[in-house]
N, C-alpha and C positions, 0 to 999 in steps of 0.2 A: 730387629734386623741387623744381622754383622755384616758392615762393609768393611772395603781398606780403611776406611778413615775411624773405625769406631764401633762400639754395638747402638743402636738407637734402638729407643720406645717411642714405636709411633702407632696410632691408632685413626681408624674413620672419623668425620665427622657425622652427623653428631655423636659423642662417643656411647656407645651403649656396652654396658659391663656382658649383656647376652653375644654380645655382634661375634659371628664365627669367623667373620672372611677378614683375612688379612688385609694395612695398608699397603701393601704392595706385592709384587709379584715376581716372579723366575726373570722377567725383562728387566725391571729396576737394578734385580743382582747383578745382570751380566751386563750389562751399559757400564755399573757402575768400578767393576771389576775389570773389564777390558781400559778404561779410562786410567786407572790403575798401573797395568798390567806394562799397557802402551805405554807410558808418563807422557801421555797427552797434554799440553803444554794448556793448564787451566788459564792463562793469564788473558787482559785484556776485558773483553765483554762476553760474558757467557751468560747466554739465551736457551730456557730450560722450556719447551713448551710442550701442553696436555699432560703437564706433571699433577697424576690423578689423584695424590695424597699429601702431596709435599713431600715425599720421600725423597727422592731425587734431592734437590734444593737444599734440603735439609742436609741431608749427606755431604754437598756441596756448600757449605754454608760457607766455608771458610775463603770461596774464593768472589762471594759476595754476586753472584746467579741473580739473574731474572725472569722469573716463572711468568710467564702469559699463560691463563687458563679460559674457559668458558664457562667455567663452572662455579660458584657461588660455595658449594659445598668443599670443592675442594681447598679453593682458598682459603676458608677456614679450617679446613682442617690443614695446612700449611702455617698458619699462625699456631693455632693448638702444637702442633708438632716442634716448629722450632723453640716454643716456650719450655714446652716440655723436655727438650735437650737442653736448657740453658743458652740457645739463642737467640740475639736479640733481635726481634721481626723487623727491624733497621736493615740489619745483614744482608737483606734478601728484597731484593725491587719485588711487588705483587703487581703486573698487571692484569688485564682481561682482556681477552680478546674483541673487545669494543674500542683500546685503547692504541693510540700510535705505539707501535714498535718501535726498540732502540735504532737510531741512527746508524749504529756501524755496530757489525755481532760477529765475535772475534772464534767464539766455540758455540755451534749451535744444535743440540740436543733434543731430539723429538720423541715423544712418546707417541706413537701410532695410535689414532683416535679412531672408533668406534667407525665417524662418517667420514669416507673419502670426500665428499664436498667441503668437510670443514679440515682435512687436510689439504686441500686444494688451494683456500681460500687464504690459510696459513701459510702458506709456502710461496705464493703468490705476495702475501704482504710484506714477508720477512724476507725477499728475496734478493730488493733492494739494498740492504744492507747488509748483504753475504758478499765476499770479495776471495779474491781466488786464494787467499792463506786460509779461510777459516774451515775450521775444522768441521764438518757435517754429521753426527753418528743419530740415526733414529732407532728406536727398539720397538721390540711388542713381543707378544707370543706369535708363535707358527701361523696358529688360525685364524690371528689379527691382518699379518703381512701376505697380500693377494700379487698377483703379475701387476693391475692396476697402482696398487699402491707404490710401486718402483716406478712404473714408469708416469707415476705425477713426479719423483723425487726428481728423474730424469729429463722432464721433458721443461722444467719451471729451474731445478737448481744446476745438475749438470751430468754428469755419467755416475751412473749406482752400480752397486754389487753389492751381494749380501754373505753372512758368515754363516758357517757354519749351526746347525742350532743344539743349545741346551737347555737341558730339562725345559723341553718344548718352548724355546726362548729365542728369536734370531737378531743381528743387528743389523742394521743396515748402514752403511759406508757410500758418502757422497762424495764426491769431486767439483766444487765449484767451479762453474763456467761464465766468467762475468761477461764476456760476446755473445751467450747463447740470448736469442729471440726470445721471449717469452712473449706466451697468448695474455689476452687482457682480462683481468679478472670478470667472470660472467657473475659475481654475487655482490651485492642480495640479488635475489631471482622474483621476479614482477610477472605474476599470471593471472589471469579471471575465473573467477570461481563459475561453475556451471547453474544453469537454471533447475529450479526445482526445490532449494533445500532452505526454504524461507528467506526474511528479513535477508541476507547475503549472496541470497542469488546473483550470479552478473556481476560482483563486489569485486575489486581489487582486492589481491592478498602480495602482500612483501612479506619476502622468507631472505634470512641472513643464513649462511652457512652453517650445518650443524645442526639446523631446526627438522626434528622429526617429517619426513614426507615433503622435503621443501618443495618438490618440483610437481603438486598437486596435492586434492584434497584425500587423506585418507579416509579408509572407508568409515571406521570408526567413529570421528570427526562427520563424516556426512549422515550416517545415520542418527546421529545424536542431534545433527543442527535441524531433522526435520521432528523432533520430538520435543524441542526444548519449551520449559514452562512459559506462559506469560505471563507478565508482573505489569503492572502500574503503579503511578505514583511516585514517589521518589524513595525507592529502593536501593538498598545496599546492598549489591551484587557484586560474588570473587569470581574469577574465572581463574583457578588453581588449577598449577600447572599447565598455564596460560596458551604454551607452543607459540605458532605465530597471529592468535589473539581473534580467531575465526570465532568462536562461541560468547567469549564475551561481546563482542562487537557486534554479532548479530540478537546481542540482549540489548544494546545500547542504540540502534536503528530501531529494532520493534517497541522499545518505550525511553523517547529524548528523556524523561524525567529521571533515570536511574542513575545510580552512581555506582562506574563498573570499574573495582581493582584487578589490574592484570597480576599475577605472579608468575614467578617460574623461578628455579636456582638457574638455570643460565642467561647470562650476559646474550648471546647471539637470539633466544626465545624474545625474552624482555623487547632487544631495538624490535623484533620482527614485529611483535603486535605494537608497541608503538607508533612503527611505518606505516600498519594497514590499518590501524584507526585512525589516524590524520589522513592516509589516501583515499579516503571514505568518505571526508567532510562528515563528521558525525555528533549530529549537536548535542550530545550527550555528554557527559563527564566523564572522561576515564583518569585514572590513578595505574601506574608501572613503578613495578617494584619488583626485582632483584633479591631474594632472600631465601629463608630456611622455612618451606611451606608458611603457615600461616602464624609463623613466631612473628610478634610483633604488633599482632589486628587483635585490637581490645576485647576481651570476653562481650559473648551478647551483644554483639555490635553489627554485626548483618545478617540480614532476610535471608539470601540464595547462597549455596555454593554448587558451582558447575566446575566438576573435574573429570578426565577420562587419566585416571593414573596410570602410569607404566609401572612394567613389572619386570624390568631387568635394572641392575644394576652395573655398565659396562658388560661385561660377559655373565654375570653370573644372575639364576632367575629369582629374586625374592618376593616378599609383598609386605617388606619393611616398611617403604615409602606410601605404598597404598595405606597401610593402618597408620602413618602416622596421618596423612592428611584426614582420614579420617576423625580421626580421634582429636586433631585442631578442627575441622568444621562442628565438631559437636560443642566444642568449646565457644566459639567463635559466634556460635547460633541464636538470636534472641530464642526465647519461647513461642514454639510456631513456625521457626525459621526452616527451610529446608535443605536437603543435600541430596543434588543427582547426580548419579554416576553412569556413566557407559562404563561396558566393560568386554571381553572376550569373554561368553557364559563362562566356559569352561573356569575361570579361575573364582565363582563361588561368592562374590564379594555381597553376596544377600546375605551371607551369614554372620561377617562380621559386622553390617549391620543390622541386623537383628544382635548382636550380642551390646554393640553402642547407645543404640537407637530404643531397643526395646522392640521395636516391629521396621517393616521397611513393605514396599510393593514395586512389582513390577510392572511399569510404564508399557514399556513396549519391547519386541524383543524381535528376534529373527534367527536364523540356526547357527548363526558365530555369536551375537553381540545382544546384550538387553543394557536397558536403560531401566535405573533404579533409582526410585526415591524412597527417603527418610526424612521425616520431623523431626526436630528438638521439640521434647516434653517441657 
């Protein structure tokens, strides 16, 4: 990547020598070229948030940036990244977005995220410590930046406009208003789950900003929860790629004996099933972890995995993340142990396992979505 500051080598997390898609994009270049351009006065506290690679940061290293992300993967690939420029991960504060925000934020730089909720919630936390000197510039692509999305920046920081766009890239330009009102933050969001889809019928669910479908049950999600295997005894159950912790939770009500790890790479997924396994009283055992799928959980070490994977990666459609968790639950699996998957049919995922698995069957299905299992041999 050539900035003003530099050429950098930076790559995704985890790094794969196949990986096509770049760590960054046409927005990173022109944020970081306009910053440039302008001599935006770097000094002070500069607040880099949804920096989806460490690009940004990295670039900026020298004026010693603090990244808030929600993302697990991309943090690490913000340590990989600045190592690999010869920066020292000192350089650069890493928070999460689970974590307090700096007190007072002098240049504050947004990378336009995926879910307006979790710009919402972002803008609402950091908002406090925006004062009428600091500098506001968020980016994204065209297709990223909606009427919505300006008028959160507006109606939480203070008057927006946007620039012109390149190479399908726009900025966006705040004006802080430290009189303006602001509304009270509405997240996390606290709703009851509907009757009908086993063990969590009528259940409280807590969803934190950013968690896929916060503000109800996807369909997904409910057609899986009324499929799900039963286990007894004291079982070692994953619920990967956890979201806000509806499936494993409804494993750990239907049998107190199991022991049910939540995952997920985001910080905002992680608290969410958290909140709705404790708002649940659930005399089960759960375990919440924050990580790189199932790096970490001992070979042969659990019975179940219950995942419905996603198959985008921010804008772009892969089934990267799909084959890896795969290819960790098979790992992961004693002898005997299983792995169900929901899925949208269309995207096939009976074949890669059968290609892991050796065989695989279909549980249950419908004209969008089937539920699939596979054994470890």
């Amino acid at each position: 990547m050539t900035t003003p500051w530099g050429e950098l080598a930076l790559t995704r997390f985890p790094e794969d020598p196949r990986e096509r898609l770049r760590a960054w994009d046409a927005s990173d270049e022109y944020l970081l070229q306009h910053l440039a351009d302008e001599r935006v006065p770097l000094s002070g506290t500069v607040v880099v948030a949804g920096d989806r690679w460490g690009a940004l940061v990295t670039a900026l290293a020298g004026h010693r940036p603090v990244q808030i992300t929600d993302s697990f993967l991309a943090r690490e690939a913000t340590r990989a990244n600045l190592a690999r420029n010869g920066v020292g991960v000192g350089t650069v504060g890493l928070l999460t977005t689970q974590d307090p925000p700096p007190e007072r934020i002098d240049v504050l730089l947004v990378r336009v995220p995926k879910s307006l909720a979790l710009l919402e919630d972002l803008l609402l936390r950091l908002a406090p410590a925006v004062h009428a000197g600091t500098v506001v510039v968020g980016t994204g692509m065209v297709k990223e930046i909606h009427t919505s999305t300006l008028r959160l920046f507006e109606r939480i920081l203070g008057p927006t406009r946007t620039s012109l766009a390149r190479k399908k890239a726009r900025l966006i330009f705040c004006a802080p208003d430290p009189s303006l009102e602001r509304p009270a933050n509405p997240w996390p969001y606290v709703y009851t789950l509907p009757e009908g889809i086993g063990p969590v019928s009528g259940r409280t669910v807590v969803n934190h900003a950013g968690v896929f479908c916060a503000d109800r049950l996807d369909v997904g999600t409910r057609f899986f929860l009324t499929h799900l295997p039963r286990t007894r005894g004291p079982r070692r159950v994953v619920d990967l790629g956890c979201g806000n912790g509806v499936v494993g939770t409804a494993v750990a009500l239907a049998n107190p004996d199991a022991e049910v790890l939540f995952i997920d790479e985001s910080f905002q997924a992680v608290a969410s099933a958290e909140a709705t396994f404790k708002a649940n009283g659930v005399p089960g055992h759960g375990e919440f972890r924050v990580g790189d799928g199932l790096t970490g959980v001992p070979d042969g070490s659990v019975d179940l995995v219950l995942t419905n994977p996603p198959f985008h990666s921010h804008q772009a459609t892969t089934d990267a993340t799909a084959w890896r968790m795969f290819t960790g639950a098979r790992r992961v699996l004693r002898p005997g142990g299983e792995l169900w998957v929901v899925g949208n049919r269309h995207l096939g995922y009976h074949v890669k396992l059968r290609r892991l698995f050796g065989a695989g069957e279909v549980v249950a299905g419908n004209p969008k979505f089937v539920v699939l299992r596979a054994v470890r041999r």
